[in-house]
N, C-alpha and C positions, 0 to 999 in steps of 0.2 A: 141765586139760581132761577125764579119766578121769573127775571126781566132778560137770562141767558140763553147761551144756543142749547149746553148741555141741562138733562134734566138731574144728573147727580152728578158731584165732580169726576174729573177724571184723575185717575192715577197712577200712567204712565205718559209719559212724554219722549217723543224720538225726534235726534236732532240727524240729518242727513246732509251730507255734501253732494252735490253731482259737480262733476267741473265739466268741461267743455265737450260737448257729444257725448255725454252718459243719459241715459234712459233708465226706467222700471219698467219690467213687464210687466202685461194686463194681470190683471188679480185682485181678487175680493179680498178685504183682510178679513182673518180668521173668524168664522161667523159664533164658534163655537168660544173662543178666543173672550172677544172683545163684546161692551155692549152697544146697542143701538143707532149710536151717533158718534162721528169721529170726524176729525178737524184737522185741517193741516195747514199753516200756512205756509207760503210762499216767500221766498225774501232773494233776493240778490235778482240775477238775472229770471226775466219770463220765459214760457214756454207753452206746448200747447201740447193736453191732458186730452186723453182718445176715453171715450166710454164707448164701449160693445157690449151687447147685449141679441145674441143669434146672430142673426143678418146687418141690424140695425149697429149706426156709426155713431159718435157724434163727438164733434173737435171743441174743444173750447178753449180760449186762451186765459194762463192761467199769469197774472200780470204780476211785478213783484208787489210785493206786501199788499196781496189779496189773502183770502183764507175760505181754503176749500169746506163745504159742510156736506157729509154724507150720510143721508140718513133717507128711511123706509127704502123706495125702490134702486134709489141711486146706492144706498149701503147694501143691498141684498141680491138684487138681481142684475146690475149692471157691472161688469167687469171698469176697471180705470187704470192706467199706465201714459206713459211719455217714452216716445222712439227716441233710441239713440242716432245722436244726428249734430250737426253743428249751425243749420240755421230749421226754421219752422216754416209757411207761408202757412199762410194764415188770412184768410177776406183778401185775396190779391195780394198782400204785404209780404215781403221779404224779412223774417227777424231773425236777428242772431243771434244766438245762443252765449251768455261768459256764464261763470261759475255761478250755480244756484245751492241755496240750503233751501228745506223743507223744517220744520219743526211742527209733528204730529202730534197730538191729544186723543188720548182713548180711553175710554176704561174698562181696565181686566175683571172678566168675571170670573166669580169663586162658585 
């Protein structure tokens, strides 16, 4: 744990499908919920994950078998979702969307 992303394990894991133009709406995961830090990777097809926060935008492309890490302002105060949609543009680029899994790490507090 000393040399990892989380500071105590996690102990639930969530496996998601999206197939072809499925999205998540914007949303904080459960603050009350889960602790501190929460991970999710990426696998199959990329896509590009919106953080709002007020006024403030911000796109990032989330590539397959990359691994998102959310923690202090990004776990708290920044909203994150993916529009449903069938291609992204992204820096000029046209990408398109096939079938994506997410597999998330959290841990549930008691």
């Amino acid at each position: 744990m000393e040399e990892g992303i989380f500071t105590v394990l996690p102990d639930q894991v969530i496996v998601n499908e999206y197939f072809l133009g499925q999205g998540i709406s914007l949303h904080i995961d459960c603050i009350p919920c889960f602790d501190d830090i929460i991970c999710s990777l990426s696998l199959g097809s990329s896509a590009v994950i919106e953080f709002s926060k007020g006024e403030s935008r911000i796109s990032q492309l989330l590539e397959a078998r990359s691994m998102l890490v959310l923690s202090s302002d990004a776990r708290y105060a920044w909203q994150h979702g993916i529009a449903a949609r069938k291609f992204d543009n992204y820096n000029g680029s046209k990408i398109a969307r096939k079938r994506r899994e997410s597999i998330t790490f959290r841990k549930v507090k008691v």
